[in-house]
Steps between C-alpha positions, in 0.01 A plus 500: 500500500750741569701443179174584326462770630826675414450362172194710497662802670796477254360381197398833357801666554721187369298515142461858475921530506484238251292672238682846582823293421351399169398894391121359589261679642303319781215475277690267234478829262855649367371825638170567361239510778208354283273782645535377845743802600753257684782580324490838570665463864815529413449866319191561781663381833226581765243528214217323534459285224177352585204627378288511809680455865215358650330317233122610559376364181604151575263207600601240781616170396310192507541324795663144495563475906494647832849539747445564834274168650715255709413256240698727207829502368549819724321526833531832579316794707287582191310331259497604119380368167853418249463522159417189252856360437726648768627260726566587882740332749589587841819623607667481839851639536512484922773233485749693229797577596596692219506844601478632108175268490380668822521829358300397198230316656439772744437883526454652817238320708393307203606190398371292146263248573375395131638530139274473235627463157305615199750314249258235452235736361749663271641795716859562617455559826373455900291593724608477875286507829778707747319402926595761784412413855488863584152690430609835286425861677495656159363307201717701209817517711492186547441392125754780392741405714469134390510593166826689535716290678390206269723671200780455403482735206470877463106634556437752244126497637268391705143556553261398791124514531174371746406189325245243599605147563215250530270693763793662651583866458899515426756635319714365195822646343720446204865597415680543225900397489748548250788301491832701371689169347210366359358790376114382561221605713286271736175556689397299824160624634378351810181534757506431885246348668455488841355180765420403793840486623723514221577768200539375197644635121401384180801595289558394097724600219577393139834422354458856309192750475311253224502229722388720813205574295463180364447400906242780586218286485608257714603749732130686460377175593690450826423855612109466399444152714725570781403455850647422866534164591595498825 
């Protein structure tokens, strides 16, 4: 399990060097963004090249599963609906001893709990379920501190706004990064939701901004079915 994981936390970077080596841009293109704007990071660093941060105009996902029950691939604090296709597994790091895997599978109070992959459905990327003990005092501090510390990459922007998870009111935030050697941009965007006794933060990002939006939906659907468990 942990092995998979750092393939999953590496992965991205690993193949994007790879096609930067070969004059490729991430996209498979030699340089002509197909309309999608990607390509324009390296002449736009900080740019958004999205055409919509938040992605109002998107519908949910269909759902193929629920994490969250004891009887799931990730018993967790909450429950939520997973997209038909992605595959979840639970992940428990407590035992590492690896200090650079400790600083990857936590942030602060948080620590991962569940990955779920969207590879199966067709799109580069995961979604992670981050599990605090600790009950946040401030529901965008929290989230923007989070989201923060979790790169590794220049922010050239960031944007936060009350958003309503399941039946909860809550907030959600996304970043933008832009990595200097790579010469790419990435978005993460993430909600957190808080229970009974835990916090949680439902966190995802693409391997580049087409494969971010390419996850939306599934995300959508996590956010729209959402609830505390326990």
């Amino acid at each position: 399990m942990l092995a998979r994981f750092a393939r999953g936390v590496l992965t991205a970077a690993l193949v994007t060097t790879a096609l930067t080596a070969c004059g490729t841009e991430p996209d498979g293109s030699p340089g002509d963004d197909g309309g999608t704007g990607a390509s324009t990071a390296a002449s736009n660093p900080g740019g958004d090249n999205t055409d919509d941060t938040w992605y109002d105009t998107v519908s949910p996902a269909s759902a193929g599963g629920t994490v969250g029950g004891d009887d799931s691939p990730c018993p967790l604090p909450v429950t939520f609906d997973v997209a038909e296709g992605w595959q979840a597994e639970a992940l428990d790091f407590s035992d590492t001893e690896s200090e650079e895997f400790a600083a990857l599978t936590t942030n602060g109070s948080f620590a991962v709990r569940c990955e779920i992959d969207a590879g199966p459905a067709g799109a580069v990327g995961h979604l992670r379920v981050w599990i605090s003990d600790e009950q946040p005092r401030d529901l965008e501090d929290t989230l923007r501190t989070f989201l923060e510390e979790d790169s590794s990459e220049r922010i050239t922007d960031e944007s936060y706004r009350d958003a309503q998870a399941g039946a909860a009111e809550t907030v959600e935030g996304t970043v933008l990064t832009y990595s200097d050697l790579l010469e790419e941009n990435r978005r993460t965007r993430a909600v957190v939701v808080p229970a009974a006794e835990h916090t949680a933060v439902i966190e995802f990002s693409g391997f580049d901004l087409i494969e971010h939006e390419a996850m939306v939906p599934g995300y959508l659907l996590a956010l729209d079915t959402v609830r505390a468990s326990r």
